[in-house]
N, C-alpha and C positions, 0 to 999 in steps of 0.2 A: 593753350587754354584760353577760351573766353573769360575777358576782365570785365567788360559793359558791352551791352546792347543798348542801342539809342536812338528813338525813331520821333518825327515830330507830322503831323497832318498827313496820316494815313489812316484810311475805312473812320471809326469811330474813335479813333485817336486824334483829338484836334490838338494838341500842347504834348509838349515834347515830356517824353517819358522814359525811366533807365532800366533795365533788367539788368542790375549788379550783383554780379558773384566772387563778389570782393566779400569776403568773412568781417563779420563786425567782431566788436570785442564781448562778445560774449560768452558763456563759459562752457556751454552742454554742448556735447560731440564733440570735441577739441579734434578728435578722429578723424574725420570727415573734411579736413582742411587742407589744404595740399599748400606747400609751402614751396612756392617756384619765382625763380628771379626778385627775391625780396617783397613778390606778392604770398600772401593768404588767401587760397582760392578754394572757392567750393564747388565740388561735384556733382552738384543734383540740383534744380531748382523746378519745385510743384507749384502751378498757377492753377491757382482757383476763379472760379465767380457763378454768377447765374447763365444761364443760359440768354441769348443775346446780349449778354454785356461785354464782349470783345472779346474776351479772354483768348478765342481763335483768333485775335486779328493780330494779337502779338507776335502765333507761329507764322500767321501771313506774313504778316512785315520781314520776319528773318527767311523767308521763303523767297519773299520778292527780292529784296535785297541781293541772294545767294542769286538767282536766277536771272538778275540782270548781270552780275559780275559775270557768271560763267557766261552771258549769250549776248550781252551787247555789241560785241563787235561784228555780229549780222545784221546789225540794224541800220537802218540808213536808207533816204532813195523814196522812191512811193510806195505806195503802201503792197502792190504786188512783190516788190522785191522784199520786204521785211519778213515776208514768211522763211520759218526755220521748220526745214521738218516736215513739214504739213501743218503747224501752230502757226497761229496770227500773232505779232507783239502784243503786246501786253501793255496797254498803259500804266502808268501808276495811277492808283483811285484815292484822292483826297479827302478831305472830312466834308461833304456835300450838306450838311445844314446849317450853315450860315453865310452870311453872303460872303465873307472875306478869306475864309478858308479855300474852298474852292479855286480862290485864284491865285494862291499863294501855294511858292514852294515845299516840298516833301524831301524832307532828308532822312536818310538810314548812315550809321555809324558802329562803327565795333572797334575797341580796345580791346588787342590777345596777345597773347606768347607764342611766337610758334615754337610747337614743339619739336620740329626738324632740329632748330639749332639749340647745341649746346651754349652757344653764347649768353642766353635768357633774354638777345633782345624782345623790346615789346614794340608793338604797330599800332597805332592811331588811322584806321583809314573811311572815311564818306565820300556821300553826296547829295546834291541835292539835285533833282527834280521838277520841270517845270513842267504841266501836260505831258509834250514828248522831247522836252530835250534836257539837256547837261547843262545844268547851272553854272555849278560848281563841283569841285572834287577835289580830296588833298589825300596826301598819306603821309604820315612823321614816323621817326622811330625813336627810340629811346634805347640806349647802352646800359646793360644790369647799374653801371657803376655811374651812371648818369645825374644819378641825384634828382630826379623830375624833369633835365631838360630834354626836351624833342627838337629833334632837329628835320629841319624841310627834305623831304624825298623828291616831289612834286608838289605844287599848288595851281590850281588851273579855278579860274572866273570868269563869266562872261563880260566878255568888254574888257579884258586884261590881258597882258601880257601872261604868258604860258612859263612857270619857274619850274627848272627839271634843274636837278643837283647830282652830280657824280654819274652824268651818261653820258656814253662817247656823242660826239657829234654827229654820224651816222644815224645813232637812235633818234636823236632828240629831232634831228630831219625827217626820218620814218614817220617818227608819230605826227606830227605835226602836215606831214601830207597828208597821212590817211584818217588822220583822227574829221568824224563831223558830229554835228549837235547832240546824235543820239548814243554816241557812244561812248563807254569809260577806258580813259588810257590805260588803267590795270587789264581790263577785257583786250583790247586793241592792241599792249602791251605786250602779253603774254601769247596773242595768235603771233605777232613778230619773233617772238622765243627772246623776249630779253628777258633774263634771268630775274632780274628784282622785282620787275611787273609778273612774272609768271608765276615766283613763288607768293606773292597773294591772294593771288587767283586760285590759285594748288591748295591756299587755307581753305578756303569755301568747298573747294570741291572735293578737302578730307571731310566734310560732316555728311549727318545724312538726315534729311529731312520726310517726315512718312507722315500724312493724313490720315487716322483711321477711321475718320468720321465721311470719308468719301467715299461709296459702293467700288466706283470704277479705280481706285486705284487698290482698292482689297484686292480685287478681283485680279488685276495687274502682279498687283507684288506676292500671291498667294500662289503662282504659275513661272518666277522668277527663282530661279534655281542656285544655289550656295554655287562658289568657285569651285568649282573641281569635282562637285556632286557626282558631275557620269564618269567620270572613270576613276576615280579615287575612295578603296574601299577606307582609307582613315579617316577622311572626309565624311563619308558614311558612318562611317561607324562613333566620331564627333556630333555630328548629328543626333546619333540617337541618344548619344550621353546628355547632348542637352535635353532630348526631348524625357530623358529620364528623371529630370532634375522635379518634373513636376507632373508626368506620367508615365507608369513604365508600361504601359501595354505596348505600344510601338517597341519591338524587339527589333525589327531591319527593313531594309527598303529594296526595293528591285527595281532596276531602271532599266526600260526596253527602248531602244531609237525605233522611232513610226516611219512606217517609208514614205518617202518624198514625194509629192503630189507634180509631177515634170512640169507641168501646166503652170504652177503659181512656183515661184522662186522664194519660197519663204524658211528659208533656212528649215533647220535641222528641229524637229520636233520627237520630246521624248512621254513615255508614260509612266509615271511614279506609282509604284504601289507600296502602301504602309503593310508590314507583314505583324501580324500579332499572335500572342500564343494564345492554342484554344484552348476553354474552359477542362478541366477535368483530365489534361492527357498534357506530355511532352509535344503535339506537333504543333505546326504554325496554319494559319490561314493570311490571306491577304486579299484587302482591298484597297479600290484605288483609291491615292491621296486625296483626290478633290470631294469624295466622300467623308472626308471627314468631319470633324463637328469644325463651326466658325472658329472658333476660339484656338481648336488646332492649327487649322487653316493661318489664321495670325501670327502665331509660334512661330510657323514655320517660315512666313512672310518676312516675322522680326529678325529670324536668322543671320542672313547675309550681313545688315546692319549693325546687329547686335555682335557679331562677330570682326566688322571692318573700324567699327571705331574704339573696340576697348584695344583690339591691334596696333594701331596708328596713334591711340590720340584722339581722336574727332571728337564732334559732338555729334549726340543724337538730338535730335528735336522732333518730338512726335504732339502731335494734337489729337485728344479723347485716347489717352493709351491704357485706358481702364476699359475702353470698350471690349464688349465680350470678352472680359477676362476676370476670374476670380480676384477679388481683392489682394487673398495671400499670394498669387501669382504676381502681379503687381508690386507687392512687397520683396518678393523675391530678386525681379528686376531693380528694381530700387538699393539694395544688399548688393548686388553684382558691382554697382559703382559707386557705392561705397566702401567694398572691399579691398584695400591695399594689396591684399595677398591675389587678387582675380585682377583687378585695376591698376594694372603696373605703369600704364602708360596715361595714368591722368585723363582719361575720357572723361568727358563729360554726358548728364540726360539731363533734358530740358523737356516737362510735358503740361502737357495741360490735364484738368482731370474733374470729375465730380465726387471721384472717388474719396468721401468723407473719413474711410478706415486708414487711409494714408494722411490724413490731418493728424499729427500725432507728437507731442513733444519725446516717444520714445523712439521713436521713429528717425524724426528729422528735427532739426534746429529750424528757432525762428525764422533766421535768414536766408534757408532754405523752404519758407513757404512763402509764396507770392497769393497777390490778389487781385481781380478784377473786377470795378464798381463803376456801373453807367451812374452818371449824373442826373437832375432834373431838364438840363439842357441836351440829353440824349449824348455825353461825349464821356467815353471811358477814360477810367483813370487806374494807373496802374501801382499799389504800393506793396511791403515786405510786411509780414509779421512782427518782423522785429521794429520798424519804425513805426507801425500802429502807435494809436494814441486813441484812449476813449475820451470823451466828451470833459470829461475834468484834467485830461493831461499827463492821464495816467498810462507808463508801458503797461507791454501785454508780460506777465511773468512767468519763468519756468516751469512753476511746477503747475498752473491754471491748467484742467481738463479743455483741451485745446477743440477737438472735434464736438462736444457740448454747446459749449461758447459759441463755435464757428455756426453751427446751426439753427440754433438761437438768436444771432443775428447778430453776437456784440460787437463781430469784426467787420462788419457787411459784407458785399459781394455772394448776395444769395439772393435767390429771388422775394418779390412782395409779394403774397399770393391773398387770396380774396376765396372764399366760397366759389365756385361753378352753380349759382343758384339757377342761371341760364339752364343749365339741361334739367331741370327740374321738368318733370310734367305739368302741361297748363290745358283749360280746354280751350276753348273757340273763342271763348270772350278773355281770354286771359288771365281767369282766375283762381 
């Protein structure tokens, strides 16, 4: 499970900022608290704000973060050799309006559990960032029975001696040939198969991270099909249990393989039809999936996700997951991982939202609602509910009508809005 997130001088993030899902001491939803390795952890955390105040660049950050771990060890060389894929690397993007940010390092950082081990160790692992190289990077762990101390895994500095602890000499040779500026020994680690570097890398690449605010990965992940969809009618028939949870006109699905185009080598393409019962009679009709409404289309997207990390563990982390989706829908997923009896394995959701009807002390706990506020200075700042503080010093309290308030401005992270007097009609003289 994620303990903190922590990222300093990225996009509109100029100063370093935590997403902690360490449980404070507070008293509403005691439920909602997962009690692993002597932490207090929570399962859900909603980021609010206005529209360009960052709020997305928090999911960015734990995006880039996840997608240099899983891909850095392609990097390196001129810049033709860095392509992965048909993708160009990806630099890290610093806080660009001031003059000292820009030139100064970018670190991302996570404290978790993995939940693989029964032990309850915990991991400490960053780095930092410089344009395009590798500052720094460390990883520590901590023993349940530890008492707060962490102990060194690796520690790696530019201009320093290279500290690896507990790897045979062969490794600590490997890395150290192949490792260069762009790359992280956990990434580089884990392509060698040494077991310690690969199960960190294996943490990142249990979560799932989904954009819903992007057309082209709708469109993507709306056309990516559950494990075992074509030939497994329980799979199917799973499927439709979720899709009953919140409508039942989808009664079955039909899966056709398309034949192969000899010409283009493009794997194996199938045609999904949703089958529904028609009005007034016992029989069915069916249309195809991609005729469905968006919002089914998304369902069905969220699927595979929704399904791989309440299995595992992971986390989800979705940006706009209110998009096209009814609020109660929304609320629904929200209950799924809070659910003890559905959430056996401690998954976590991480989302962002405008969705005001999920502002809710019956809902969620303080410390499960986040907020994002731009500055005068154009730099987001990232706090909880529960450390709110209004202008005399005062918490935010339990029982306060929370989505009122939120909207009304007393927490901020909403937009300033002003008249559209501009689109008023004028004539020619402007009057």
């Amino acid at each position: 499970m994620l303990i903190q997130f922590n990222f300093k001088n990225f996009k509109s993030f100029r100063d370093e900022v935590s997403l902690d899902l360490s449980a404070t001491k507070i008293t509403e939803h005691e439920e909602h608290v997962a009690e692993i390795a002597n932490d207090k952890l929570l399962k859900v955390a909603a980021i609010y704000g206005a529209n360009a105040s960052g709020k997305s660049n928090v999911y960015a950050a734990f995006e880039y973060m996840s997608y240099y771990v899983e891909e850095s060890f392609n990097f390196g060389g001129e810049e033709e050799s860095r392509r992965r894929e048909g993708n160009i690397y990806l630099k890290v993007l610093p806080f660009l309006f001031d003059g000292n940010s820009r030139e100064e390092e970018t670190t991302f950082e996570v404290f978790y559990i993995d939940n693989s081990e029964n032990s309850g160790k915990t991991y400490q692992y960053g780095f930092a960032l410089k344009r395009d190289e590798v500052v720094e990077e460390w990883l520590y762990s901590k023993a349940k029975t530890a008492r707060g101390k962490y102990r060194t895994i690796f520690y790696r500095k530019k201009g320093e001696e290279l500290e690896m602890n507990g790897f045979s000499k062969s490794h600590v040779e490997n890395i150290k040939a192949s490792l260069n500026k762009e790359s992280l020994i956990v990434s580089l680690g884990a392509k060698l198969r040494i077991a310690r570097l690969k199960k960190v890398r294996d943490w990142f690449l249990n979560n799932e991270i989904i954009d819903f605010g992007d057309p082209a990965e709708n469109f993507f992940r709306s056309r990516v099909l559950p494990e075992g969809f074509v030939d497994s009618r329980e799979v199917q028939e799973n499927v439709v249990r979720y899709f009953s949870s919140f409508d039942e006109a989808i009664r079955d699905f039909q899966v056709e393989e398309l034949p192969q185009d000899e010409e283009k080598d493009n794997g194996k393409s199938y045609r999904i039809d949703a089958v529904h019962k028609m009005a007034g009679s016992g029989r069915v009709a069916s249309i195809p999936l991609k005729q469905e409404s968006s919002g089914t289309l998304k369902m069905f997207a969220l699927y595979p996700s929704l399904k791989g990390v309440l299995d595992n563990g992971g986390i989800l982390f979705v940006d706009e997951l209110n998009a096209r989706l009814h609020p109660l829908l929304v609320r629904n997923i929200i209950l799924t991982f809070l659910s003890p009896e559905i959430n056996t394995q401690n998954a976590q959701l991480i989302f962002t939202t405008h969705d005001a009807w999920q502002y809710s002390n019956e809902l969620l706990r303080r410390d499960e609602i986040w907020m994002v506020n731009k500055n005068r200075e154009g730099v987001s700042e990232l706090y909880s509910l529960a450390e709110f503080r209004d202008e005399d010093g005062n918490k935010v309290r339990r029982d306060e009508p929370l989505a009122k308030k939120y909207l009304t401005g007393s927490y901020g992270a909403i937009p300033a809005l002003k008249p559209m007097d501009m689109l008023a009609e004028r004539n020619v003289d402007g009057e």
